[in-house]
Backbone as CSV, one residue per row, in Angstrom:
resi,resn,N_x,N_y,N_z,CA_x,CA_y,CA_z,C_x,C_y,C_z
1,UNK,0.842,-1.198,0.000,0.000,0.000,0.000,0.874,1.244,0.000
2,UNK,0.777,2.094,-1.122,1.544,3.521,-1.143,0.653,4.690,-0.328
3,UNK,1.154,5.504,0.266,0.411,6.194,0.837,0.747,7.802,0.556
4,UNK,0.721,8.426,-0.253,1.048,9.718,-0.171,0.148,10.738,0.176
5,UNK,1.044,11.660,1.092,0.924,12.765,1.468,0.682,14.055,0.602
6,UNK,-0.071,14.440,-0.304,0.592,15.585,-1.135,-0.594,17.021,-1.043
7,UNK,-1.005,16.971,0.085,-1.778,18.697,0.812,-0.773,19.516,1.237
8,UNK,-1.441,20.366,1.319,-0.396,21.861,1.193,-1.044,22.977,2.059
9,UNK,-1.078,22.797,3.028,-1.593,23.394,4.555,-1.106,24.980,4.498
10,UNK,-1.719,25.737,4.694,-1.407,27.176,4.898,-2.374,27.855,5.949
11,UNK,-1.211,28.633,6.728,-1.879,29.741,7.852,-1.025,30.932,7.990
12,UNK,-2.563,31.951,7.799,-1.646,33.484,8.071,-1.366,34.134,9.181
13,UNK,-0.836,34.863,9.589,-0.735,35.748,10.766,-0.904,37.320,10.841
14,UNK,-1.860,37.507,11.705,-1.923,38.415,11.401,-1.568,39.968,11.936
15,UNK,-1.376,41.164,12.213,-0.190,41.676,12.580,-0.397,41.720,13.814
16,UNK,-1.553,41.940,14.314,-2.440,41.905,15.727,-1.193,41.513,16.232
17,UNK,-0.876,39.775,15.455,0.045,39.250,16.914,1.354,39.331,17.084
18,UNK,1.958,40.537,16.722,2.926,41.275,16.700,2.867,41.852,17.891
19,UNK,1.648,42.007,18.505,1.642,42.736,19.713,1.759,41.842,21.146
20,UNK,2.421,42.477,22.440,2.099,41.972,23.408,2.586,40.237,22.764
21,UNK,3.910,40.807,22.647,5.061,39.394,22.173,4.675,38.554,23.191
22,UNK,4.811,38.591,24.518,5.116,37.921,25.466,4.399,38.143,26.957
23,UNK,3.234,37.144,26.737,2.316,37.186,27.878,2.630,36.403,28.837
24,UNK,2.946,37.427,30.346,3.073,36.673,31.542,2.094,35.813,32.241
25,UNK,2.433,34.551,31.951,1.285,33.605,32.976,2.245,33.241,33.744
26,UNK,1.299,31.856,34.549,2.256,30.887,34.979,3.255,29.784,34.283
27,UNK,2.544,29.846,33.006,3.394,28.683,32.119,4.235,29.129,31.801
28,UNK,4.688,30.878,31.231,5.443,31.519,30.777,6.479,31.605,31.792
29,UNK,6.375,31.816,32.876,7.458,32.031,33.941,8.058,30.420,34.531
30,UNK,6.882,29.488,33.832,7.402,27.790,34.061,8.253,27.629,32.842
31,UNK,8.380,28.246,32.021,8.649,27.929,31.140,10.338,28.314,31.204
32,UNK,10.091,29.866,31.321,11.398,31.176,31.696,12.345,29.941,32.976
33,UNK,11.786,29.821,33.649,12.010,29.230,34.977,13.011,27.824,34.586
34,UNK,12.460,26.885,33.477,12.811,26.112,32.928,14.558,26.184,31.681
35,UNK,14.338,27.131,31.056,15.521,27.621,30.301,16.333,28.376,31.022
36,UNK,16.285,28.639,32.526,16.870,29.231,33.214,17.598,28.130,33.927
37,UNK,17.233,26.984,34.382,18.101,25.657,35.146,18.777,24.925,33.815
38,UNK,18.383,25.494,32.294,19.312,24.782,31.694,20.521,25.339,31.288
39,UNK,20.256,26.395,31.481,21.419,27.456,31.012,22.010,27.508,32.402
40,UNK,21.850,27.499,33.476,22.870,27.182,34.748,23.181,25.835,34.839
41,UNK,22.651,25.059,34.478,23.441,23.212,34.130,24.873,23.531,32.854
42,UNK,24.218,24.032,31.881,25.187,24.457,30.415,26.306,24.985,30.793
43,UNK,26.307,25.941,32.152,27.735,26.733,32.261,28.246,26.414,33.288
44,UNK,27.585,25.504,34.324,27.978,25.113,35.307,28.914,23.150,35.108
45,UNK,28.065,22.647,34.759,28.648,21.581,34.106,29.314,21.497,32.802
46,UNK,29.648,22.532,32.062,30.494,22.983,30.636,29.990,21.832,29.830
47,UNK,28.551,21.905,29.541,28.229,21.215,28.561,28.394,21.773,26.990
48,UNK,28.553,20.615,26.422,29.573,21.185,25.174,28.685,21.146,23.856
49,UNK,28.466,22.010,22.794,27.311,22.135,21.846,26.676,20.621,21.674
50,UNK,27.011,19.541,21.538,26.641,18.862,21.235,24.896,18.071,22.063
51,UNK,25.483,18.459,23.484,24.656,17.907,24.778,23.038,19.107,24.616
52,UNK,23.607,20.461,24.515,22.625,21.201,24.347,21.952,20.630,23.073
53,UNK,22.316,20.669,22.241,21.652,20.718,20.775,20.519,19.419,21.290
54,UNK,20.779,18.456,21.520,19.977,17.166,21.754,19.007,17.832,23.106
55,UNK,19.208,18.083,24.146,18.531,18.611,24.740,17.419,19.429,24.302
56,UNK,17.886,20.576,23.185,16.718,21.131,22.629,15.657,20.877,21.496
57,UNK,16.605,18.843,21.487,15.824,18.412,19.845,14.745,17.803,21.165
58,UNK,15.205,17.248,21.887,14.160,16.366,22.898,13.239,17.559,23.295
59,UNK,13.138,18.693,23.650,12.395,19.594,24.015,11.692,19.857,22.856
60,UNK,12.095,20.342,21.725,10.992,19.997,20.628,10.366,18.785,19.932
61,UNK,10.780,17.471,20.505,9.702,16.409,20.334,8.403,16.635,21.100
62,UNK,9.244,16.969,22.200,7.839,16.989,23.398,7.032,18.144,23.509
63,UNK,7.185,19.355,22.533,6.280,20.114,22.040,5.366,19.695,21.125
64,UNK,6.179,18.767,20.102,5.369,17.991,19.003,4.163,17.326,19.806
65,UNK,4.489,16.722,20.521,3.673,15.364,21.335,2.820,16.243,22.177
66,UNK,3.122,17.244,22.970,1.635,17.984,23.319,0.647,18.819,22.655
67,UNK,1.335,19.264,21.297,0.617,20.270,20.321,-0.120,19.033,19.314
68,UNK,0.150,18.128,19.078,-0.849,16.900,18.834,-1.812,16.819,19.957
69,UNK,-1.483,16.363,21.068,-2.647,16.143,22.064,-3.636,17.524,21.895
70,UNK,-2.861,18.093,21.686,-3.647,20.028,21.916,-4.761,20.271,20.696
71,UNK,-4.226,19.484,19.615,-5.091,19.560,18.606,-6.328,18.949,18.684
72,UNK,-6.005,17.420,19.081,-7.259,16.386,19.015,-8.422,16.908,20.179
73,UNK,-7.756,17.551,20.848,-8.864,18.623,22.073,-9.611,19.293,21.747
74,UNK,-9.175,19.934,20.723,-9.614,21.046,20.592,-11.220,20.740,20.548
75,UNK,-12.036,21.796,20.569,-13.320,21.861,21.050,-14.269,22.383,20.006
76,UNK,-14.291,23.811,20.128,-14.087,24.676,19.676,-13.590,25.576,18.842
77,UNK,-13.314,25.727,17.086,-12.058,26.171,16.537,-12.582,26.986,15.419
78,UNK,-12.134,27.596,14.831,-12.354,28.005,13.662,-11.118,27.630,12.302
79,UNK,-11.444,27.915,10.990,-10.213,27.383,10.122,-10.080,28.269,9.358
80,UNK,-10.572,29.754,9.780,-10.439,30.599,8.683,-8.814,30.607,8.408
81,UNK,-8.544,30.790,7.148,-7.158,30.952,6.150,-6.279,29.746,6.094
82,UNK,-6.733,28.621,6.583,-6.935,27.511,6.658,-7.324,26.581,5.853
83,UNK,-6.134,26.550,4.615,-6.829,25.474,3.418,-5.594,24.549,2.980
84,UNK,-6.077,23.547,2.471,-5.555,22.510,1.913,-5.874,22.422,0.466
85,UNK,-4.628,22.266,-0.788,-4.622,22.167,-1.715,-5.939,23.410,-2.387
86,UNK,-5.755,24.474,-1.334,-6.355,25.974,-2.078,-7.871,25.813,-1.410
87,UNK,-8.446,25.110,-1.003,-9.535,24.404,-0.306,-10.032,24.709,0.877
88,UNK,-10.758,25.946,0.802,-10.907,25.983,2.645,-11.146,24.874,3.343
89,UNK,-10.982,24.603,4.684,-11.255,23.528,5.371,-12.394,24.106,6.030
90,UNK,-13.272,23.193,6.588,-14.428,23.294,7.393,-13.966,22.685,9.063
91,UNK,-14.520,23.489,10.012,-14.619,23.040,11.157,-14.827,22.260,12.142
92,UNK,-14.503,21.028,11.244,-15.163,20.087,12.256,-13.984,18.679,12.448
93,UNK,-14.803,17.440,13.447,-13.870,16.853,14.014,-12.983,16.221,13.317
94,UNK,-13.109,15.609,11.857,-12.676,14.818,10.575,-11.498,15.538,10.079
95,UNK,-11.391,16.988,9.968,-10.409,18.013,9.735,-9.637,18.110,11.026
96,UNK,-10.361,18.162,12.169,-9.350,18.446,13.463,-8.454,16.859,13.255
97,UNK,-9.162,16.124,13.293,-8.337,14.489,13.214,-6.950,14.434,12.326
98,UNK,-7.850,14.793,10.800,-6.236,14.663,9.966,-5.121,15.710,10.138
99,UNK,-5.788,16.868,10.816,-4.602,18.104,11.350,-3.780,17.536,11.862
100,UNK,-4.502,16.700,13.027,-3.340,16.216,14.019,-2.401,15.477,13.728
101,UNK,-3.030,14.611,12.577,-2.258,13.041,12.724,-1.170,13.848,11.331
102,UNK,-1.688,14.414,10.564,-0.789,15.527,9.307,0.375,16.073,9.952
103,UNK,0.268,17.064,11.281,1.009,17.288,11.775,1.791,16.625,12.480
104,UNK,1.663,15.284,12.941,2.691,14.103,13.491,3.820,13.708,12.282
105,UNK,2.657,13.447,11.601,3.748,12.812,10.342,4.660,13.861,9.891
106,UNK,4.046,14.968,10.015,4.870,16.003,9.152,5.993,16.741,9.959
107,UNK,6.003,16.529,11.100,6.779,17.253,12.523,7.452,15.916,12.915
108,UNK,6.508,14.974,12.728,8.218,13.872,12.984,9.212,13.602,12.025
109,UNK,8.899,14.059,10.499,10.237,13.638,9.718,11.038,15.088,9.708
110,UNK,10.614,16.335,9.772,11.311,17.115,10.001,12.823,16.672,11.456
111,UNK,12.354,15.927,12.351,13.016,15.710,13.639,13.802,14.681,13.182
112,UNK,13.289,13.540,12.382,14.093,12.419,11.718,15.608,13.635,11.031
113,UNK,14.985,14.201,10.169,16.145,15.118,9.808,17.143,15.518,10.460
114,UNK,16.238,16.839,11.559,17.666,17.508,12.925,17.985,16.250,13.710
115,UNK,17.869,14.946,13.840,18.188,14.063,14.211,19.758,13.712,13.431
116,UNK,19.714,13.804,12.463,20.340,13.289,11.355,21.577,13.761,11.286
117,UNK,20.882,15.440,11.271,22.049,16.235,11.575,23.160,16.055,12.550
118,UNK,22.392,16.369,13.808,23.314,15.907,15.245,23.574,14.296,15.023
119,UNK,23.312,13.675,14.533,24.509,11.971,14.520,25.487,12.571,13.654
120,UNK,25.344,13.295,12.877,26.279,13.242,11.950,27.096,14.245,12.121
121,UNK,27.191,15.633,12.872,28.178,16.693,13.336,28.795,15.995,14.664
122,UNK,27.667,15.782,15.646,28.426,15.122,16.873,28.258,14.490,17.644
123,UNK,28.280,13.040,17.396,28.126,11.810,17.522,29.621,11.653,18.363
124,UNK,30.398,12.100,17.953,32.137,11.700,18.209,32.473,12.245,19.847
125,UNK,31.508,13.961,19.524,31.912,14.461,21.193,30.999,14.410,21.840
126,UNK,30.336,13.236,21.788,29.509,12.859,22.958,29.864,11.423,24.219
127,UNK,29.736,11.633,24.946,30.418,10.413,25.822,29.190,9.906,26.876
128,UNK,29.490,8.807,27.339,28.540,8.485,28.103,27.659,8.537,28.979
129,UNK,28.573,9.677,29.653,27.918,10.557,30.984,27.171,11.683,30.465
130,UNK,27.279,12.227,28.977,26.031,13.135,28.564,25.065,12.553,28.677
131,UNK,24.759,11.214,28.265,23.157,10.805,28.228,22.210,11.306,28.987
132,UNK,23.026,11.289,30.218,22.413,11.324,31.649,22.503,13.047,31.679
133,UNK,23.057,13.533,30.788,22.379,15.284,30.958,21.353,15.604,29.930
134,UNK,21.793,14.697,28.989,20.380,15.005,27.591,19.322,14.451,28.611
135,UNK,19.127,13.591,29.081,17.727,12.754,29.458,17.439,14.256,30.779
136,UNK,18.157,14.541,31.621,17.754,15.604,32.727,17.206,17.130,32.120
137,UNK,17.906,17.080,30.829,17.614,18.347,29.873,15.737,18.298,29.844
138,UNK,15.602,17.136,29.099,14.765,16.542,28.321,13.733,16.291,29.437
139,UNK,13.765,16.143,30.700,13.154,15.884,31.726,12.782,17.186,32.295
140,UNK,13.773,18.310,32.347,13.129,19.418,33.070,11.976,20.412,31.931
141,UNK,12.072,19.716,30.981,11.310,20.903,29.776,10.555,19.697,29.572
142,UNK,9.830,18.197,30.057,8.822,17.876,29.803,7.743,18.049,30.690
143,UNK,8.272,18.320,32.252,8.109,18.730,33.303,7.159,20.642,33.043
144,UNK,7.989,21.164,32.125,7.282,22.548,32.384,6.319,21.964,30.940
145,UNK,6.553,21.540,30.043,5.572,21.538,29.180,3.703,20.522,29.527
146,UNK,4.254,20.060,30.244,2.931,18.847,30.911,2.189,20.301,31.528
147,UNK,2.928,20.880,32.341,2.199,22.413,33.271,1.582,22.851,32.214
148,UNK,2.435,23.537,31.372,1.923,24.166,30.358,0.458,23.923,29.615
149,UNK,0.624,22.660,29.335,-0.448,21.621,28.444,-1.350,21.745,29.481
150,UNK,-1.149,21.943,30.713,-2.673,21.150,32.197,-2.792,23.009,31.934
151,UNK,-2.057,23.874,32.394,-2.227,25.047,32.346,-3.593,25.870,31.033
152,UNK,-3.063,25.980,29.933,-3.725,26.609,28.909,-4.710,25.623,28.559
153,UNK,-4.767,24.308,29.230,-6.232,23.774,28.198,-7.371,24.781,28.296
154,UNK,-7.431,25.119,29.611,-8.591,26.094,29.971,-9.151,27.255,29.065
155,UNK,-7.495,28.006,28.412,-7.594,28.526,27.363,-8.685,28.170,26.259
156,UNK,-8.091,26.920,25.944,-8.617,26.378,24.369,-10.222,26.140,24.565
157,UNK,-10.530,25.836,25.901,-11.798,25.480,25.896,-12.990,26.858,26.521
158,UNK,-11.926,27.854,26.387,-12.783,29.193,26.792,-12.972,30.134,25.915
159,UNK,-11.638,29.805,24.832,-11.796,31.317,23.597,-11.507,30.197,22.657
160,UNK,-12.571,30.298,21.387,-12.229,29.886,20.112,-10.683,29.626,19.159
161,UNK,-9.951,28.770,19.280,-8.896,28.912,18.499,-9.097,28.440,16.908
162,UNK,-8.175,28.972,16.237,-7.760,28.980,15.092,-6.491,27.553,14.643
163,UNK,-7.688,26.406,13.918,-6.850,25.431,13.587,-5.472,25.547,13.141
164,UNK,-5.617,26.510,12.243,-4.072,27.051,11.463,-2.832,27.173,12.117
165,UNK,-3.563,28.169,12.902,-2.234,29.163,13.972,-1.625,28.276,14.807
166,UNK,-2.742,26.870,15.466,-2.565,25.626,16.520,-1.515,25.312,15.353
167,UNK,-1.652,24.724,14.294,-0.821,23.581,13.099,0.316,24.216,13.406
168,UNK,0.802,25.535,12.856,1.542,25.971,12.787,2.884,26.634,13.469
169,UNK,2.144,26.682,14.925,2.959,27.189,15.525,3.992,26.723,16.434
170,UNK,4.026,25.540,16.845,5.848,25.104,16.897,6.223,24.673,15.906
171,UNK,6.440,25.271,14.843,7.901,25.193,13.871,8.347,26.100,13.734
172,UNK,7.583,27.710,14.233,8.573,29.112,14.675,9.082,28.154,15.633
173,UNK,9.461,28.035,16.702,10.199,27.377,17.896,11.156,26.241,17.871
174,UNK,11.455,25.709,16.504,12.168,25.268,16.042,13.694,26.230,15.525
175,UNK,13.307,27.169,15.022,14.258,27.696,14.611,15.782,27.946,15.276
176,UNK,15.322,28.437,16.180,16.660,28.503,16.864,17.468,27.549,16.570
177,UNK,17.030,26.017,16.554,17.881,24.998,16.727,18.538,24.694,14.924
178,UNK,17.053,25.163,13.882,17.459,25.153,12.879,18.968,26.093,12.579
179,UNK,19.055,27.098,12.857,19.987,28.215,12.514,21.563,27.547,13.126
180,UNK,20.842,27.035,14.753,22.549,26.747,15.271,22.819,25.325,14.865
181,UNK,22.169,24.520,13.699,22.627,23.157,13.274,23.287,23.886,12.352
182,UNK,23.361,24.804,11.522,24.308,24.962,9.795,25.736,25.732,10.829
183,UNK,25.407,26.438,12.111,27.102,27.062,12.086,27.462,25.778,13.566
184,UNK,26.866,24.633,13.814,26.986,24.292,15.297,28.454,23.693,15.200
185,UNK,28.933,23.651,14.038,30.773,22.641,14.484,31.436,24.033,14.761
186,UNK,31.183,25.035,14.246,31.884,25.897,14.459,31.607,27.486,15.740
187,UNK,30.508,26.199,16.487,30.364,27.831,17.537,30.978,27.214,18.347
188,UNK,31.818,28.619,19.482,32.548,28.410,20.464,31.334,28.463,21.474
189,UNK,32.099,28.179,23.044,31.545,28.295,24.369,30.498,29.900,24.613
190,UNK,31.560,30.873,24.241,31.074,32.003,24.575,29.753,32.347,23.726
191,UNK,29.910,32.006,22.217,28.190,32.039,21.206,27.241,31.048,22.008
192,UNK,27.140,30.114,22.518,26.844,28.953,22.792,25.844,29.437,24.097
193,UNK,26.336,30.665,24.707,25.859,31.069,25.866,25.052,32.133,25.533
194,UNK,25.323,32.902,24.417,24.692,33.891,23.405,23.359,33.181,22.860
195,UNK,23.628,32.248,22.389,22.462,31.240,21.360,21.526,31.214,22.715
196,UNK,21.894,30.557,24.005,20.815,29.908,25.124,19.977,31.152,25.096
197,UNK,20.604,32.178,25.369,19.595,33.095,25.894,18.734,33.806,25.125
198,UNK,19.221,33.457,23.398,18.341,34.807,22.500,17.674,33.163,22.185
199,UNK,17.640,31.615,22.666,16.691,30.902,22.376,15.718,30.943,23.537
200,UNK,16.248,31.093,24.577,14.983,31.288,25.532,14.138,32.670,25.110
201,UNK,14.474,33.405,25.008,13.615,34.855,24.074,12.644,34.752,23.198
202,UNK,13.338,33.843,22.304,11.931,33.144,21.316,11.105,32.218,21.574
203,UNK,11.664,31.299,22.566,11.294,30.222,23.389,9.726,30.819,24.281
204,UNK,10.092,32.294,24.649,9.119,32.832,25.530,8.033,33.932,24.772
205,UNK,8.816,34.059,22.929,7.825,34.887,22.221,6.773,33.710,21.676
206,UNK,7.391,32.686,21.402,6.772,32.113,20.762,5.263,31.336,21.317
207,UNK,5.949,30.814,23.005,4.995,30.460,23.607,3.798,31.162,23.406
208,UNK,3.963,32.440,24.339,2.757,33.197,24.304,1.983,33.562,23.284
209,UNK,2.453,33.150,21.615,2.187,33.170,20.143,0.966,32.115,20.293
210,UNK,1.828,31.060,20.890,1.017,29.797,20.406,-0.385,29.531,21.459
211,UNK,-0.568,30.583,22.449,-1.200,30.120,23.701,-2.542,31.440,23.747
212,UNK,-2.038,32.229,22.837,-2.457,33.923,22.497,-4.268,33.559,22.154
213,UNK,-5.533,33.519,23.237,-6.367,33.151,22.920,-7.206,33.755,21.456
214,UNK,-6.416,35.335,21.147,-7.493,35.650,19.860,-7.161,35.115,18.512
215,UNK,-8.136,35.055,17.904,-8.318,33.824,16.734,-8.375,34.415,15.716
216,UNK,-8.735,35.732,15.469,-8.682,36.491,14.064,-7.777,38.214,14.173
């Protein structure tokens, strides 16, 4: 059985959410709170690009894996600007279903990829006793994201969201990691400490992007 994929998902933004980058909740400061014990592990234990980078691929699986759960929830949604193969989509549970499961497939081979990447830059400077900091990495940011997820459901089930903006919005939050895979053999310690903090920045614009209850 061949199975192809060949829809073409699009969502706009609109400038509105340019505004009020970064809304203080509790998830936001769980979150802040969270990139703050990793960046004092990073300089305190001199973890070396390689340990971070995996740390922040495991932190974006486990965005994947709650922004799926977040989808199939959803309640409530609208799909305006929201089309497939030019096609508006309609609102309902059959469209929320293949969003989700579209966006698994389509957010896990992207990760198969930055996976790919990191075996193949640095596989060599990794040693055994990182595991045990990737897995604590990977543990303190599944820890704020579960909050997060128990936190904003309330959101989703109080103000109308926008299927699109849900699809779309952790793969802005990817980036960071995209940008520091093309220069990562070649950043030193001191960029490395530069990168943590302008990724927690986006880390904390983006959240509040993706959590931002208005829908049009």
């Amino acid at each position: 059985m061949q199975i192809q994929f060949n829809k073409t998902i699009n969502g706009t933004f609109s400038l509105n959410d340019a505004k009020n980058l970064i809304i203080f909740d509790r998830s936001t400061f769980s979150l802040l709170l969270s990139n703050i014990i990793v960046i004092f592990l990073a300089i305190y234990e001199k973890w070396n690009v390689s340990i971070v980078l995996w740390i922040y691929w495991l932190q974006s699986i486990i965005i994947g894996i709650f922004q799926f759960a977040r989808i199939l929830s959803l309640k409530d949604f609208t799909t305006e600007n929201f089309k497939m193969n030019d096609y508006p989509l309609t609102p309902s549970k059959k469209t929320k279903t293949f969003a989700a499961f579209f966006f698994a497939f389509h957010y896990g081979m992207f990760h198969i990829v930055y996976a790919s990447f990191l075996l193949f830059l640095f596989t060599r400077s990794l040693h055994t006793g990182d595991v045990f900091s990737i897995l604590l990495g990977g543990f303190i940011f599944f820890i704020n994201h579960l909050f997060s997820y128990i936190q904003n459901k309330d959101i989703d089930e109080k103000s109308p969201q926008n299927l699109g903006k849900v699809f779309i919005a952790p793969y802005a939050r990817i980036l960071p990691m995209h940008f520091i895979l093309i220069i990562g053999a070649t950043i030193s310690e001191a960029t490395l400490i530069i990168f943590l903090i302008l990724k927690t920045l986006v880390d904390l614009i983006f959240h509040s992007f993706k959590h931002r209850p208005i829908t049009r």
